[in-house]
N, C-alpha and C positions, 0 to 999 in steps of 0.2 A: 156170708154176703160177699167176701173178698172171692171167694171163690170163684161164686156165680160171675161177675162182673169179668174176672179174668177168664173164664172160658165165655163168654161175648165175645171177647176183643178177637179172644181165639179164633173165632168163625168168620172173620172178616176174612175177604178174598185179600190176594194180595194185591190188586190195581185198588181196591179202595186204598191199602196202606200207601202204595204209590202216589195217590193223589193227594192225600194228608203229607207224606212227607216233603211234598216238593214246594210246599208254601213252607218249608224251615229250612236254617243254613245245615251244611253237611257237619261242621264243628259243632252244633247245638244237639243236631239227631246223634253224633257216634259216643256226646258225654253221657245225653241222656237215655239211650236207648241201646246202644252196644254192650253186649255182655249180659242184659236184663233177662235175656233166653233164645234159647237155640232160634224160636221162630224170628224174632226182629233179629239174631244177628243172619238170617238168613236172608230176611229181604232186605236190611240192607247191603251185602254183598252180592245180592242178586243184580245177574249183566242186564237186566231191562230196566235196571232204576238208575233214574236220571235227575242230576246236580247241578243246583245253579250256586254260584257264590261272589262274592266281592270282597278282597282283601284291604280295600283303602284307608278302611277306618282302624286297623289292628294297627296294636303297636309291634314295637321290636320283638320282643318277649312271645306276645301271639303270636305274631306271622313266625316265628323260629318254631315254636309247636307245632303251626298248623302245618307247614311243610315237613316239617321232621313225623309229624303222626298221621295227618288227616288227606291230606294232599297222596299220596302213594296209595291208597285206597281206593280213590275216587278218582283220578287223574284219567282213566279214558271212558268215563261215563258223565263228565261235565257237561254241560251243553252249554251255558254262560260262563264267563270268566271273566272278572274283572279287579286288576292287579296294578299298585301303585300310589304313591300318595300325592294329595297335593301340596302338604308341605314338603319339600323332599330338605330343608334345613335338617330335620328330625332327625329322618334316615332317608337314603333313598332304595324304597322296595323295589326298584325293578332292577335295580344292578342288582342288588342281592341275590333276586329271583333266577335273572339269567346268566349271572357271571360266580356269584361264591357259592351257590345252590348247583348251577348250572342244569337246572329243570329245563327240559325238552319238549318244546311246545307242540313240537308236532307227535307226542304220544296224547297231544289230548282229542284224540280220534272223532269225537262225536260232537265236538264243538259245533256249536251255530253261531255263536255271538262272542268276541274275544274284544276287550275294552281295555287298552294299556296307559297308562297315566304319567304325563312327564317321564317319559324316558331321555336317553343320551342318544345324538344321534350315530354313536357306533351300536348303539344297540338296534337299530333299526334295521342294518345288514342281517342280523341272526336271527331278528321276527322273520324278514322277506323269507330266508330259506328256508324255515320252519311251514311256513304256510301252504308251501304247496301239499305239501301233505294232509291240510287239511280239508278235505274237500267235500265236508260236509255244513262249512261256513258259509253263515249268509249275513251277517251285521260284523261291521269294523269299524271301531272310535277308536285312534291314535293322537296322543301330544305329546310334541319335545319338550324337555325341560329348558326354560327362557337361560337360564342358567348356563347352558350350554351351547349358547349360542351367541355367534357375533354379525359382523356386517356381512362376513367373505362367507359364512357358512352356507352349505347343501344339502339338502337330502334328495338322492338320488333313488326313484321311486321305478322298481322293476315291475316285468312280467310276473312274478313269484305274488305279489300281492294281491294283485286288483284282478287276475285272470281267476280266481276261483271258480267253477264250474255249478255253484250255486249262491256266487256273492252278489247282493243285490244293493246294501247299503255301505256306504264308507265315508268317512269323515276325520277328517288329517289336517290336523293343526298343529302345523311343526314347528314356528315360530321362525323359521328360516326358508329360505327361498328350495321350493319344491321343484326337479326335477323328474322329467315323464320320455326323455330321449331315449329309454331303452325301450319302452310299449314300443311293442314290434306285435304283440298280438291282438285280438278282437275280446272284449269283456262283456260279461251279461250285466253290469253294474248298471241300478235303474235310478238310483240318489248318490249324488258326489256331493262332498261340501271338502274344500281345498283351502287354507291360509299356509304361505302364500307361495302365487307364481309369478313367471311374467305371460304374456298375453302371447308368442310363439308356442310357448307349452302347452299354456292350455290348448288351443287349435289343434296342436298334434295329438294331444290324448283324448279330444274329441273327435278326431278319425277314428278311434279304434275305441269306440263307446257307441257301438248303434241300437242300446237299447237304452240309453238315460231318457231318464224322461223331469228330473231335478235338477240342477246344478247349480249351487250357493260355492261361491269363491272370491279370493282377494286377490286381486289385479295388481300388478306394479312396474312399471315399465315395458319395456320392449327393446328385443336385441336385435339389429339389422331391417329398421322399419321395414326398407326397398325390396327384400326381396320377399319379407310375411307380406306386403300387399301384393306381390305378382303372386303368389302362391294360395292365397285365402280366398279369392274369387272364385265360387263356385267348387273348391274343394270339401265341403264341412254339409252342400247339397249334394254329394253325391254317395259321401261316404257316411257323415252323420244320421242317424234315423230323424226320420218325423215325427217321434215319441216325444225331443224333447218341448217340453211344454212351459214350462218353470225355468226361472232364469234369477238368479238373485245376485249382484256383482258388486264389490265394492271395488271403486277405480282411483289410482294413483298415480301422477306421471303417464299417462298416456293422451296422447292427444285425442281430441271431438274426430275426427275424421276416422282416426284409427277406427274409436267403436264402434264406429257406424259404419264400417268395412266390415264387421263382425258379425251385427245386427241384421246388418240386410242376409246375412247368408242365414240365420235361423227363423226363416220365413214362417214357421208353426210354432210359434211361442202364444201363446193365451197369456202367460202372466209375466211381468219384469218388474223387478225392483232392482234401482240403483242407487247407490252413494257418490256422488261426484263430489269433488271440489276443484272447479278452477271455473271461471266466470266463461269462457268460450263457450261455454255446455247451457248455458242461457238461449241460444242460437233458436227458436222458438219455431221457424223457417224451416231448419236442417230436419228437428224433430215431426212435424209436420209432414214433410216430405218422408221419412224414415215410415211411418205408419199408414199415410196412404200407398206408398207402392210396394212395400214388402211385410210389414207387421199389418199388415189388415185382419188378421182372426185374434189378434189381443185386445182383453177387456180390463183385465184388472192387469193397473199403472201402480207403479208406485217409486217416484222420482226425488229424489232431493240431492237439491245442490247448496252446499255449505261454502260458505266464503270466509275466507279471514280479514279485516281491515289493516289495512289500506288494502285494495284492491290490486292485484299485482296483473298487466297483462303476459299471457302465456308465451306470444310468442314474440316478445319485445322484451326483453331481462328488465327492469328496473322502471318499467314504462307505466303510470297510476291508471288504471278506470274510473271513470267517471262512477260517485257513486249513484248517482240517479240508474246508473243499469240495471240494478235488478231489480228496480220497484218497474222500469217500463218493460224489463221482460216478465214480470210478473202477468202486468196487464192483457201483453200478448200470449199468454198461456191460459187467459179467462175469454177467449175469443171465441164465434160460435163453434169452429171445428172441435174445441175441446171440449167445449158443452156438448155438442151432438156425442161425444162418444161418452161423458158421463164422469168427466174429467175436471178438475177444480185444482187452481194455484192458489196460494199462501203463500205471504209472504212476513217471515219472523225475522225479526231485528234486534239485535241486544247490543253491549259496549263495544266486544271484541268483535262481532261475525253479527252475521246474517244467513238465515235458511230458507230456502227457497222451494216448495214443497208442490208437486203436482200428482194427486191420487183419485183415486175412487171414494175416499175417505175423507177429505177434505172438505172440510166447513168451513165457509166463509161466516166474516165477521165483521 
């Protein structure tokens, strides 16, 4: 009987074996299946079999194996990667990975999808240079480790990364203020998700993004208002695509006006969600005006403004708002213009704050 059943298995082509093994990790197939006979160790050495893995969950011990045994076998047939822990108290795997290992990302040839977990941000210089080489990436999730970050900190984001020649997604949460002043070149990236920048950066790395059509980010100031407002009108329609569609922002320290110097230039947005907190963004007039003359093809809203008590005004240091504000700009955000478009305020109150909520979603109560 054993017989029979092994010469079964034997008559399987090798893409059936292919498909079976790529639903298992590379360390589970080489314990259980390597050495068992000439044919599995043939297809698994075989250059058309292709490896997905994630090392976050191993401990010291593993990940010392799997690099030392499993990883040099497999290392330009991966196609997923995903390397790093989120405690990094424990250990932290990706220094290990790239500095006492000093494994070579750019031998992982066939990569699509590379996932790095709390890293340093000196290690993020040796990803950038690594990556050009790979240029068969299309998915990228990077985070700093908070650990390694202070007030003054950078990450300074090159051409090397974001220019992949089939990268379409990216997602980089650095924990520290992101840098895009070397993008000098034009990206096919069609989903960004960015924590965090200031609002000049983004703008510049939205010139040379004309095919997003996503972008989820955290906003936080702005350097040299005067001259991003002479330089933002009508630069981000000429050079931006009309792809972007999606807009998802969280805003900090930046004034009502700025955004809406921003807004009106991304005249093909369908959808926006934002986080504000500072009571000026109540302005129910400004926003009104904002969607009738430039956001006119957006449907799905999704607004909220958080406050903290006492009400601080923005541009008076120390100066109280009245707090009757936001229940009357509530009201004015239940007016017919916002019901004609399908639009609904809420307004939430608790000890410390109040939220001020204007969606597509929103039930009145």
């Amino acid at each position: 009987m054993e017989k029979y059943n092994h010469s079964k298995i034997e008559t399987f082509s090798d893409e059936v074996f292919f498909e079976i093994f790529d639903r298992l990790s590379p360390s589970d197939l080489y314990k259980t299946f390597y050495g068992l006979n000439i044919r599995f160790n043939t297809i698994l050495n075989d250059s058309r079999m292709r490896f997905r893995d994630n090392l976050s969950s191993l401990n010291p011990k593993q990940f010392h194996s799997y690099v030392q045994n499993i990883l040099p076998q497999i290392i330009d047939r991966l196609i997923s990667f995903t390397f790093g822990t989120y405690d990094t108290d424990e250990y932290q795997q990706v220094n290990l990975f790239l500095n006492k290992y000093s494994i070579d990302l750019s031998l992982f040839k066939h990569l699509r999808t590379l996932v790095i977990i709390k890293m340093t941000i000196a290690d993020v210089s040796i990803v950038q240079s690594a990556l050009v080489h790979l240029i068969h990436l299309v998915n990228i999730r990077f985070s700093v480790d908070s650990n390694d970050v202070d007030t003054t900190s950078f990450v300074h984001i090159g051409n090397e990364l974001l220019t992949g020649p089939k990268l379409k997604r990216v997602k980089m949460d650095m924990c520290a203020r992101t840098t895009f002043e070397h993008i000098t070149k034009l990206s096919n990236i069609e989903q960004l998700s960015i924590v965090w920048c200031q609002m000049q950066e983004l703008t510049h790395l939205l010139q040379y993004s004309p095919c997003l059509s996503t972008l989820k980010a955290t906003i936080c100031g702005i350097n040299d208002a005067d001259l991003w407002t002479q330089t933002i009108r009508g630069s981000l329609n000429t050079k931006c695509s009309l792809r972007l569609n999606s807009l998802k922002l969280v805003i900090d320290s930046i004034r009502f006006d700025y955004l809406l110097l921003l807004l009106h230039e991304l005249k093909q947005l369908r959808s926006l969600w934002l986080l504000l907190n500072h009571h000026e963004y109540m302005d129910a007039e400004k926003w009104e005006n904002l969607f009738q003359t430039s956001l006119i093809q957006l449907d799905q809203l999704d607004l909220t403004i958080a406050l903290t008590k006492p009400f601080l005004s923005v541009n008076t240091p120390g100066q109280l708002v009245m707090l009757s504000t936001p229940h009357i700009a509530c009201t004015k955000f239940n007016s017919k213009f916002w019901f004609n478009r399908g639009w609904r305020a809420k307004l939430d109150e608790y000890d410390h704050c109040v939220r001020l909520t204007v969606s597509n979603h929103t039930v009145l109560i």
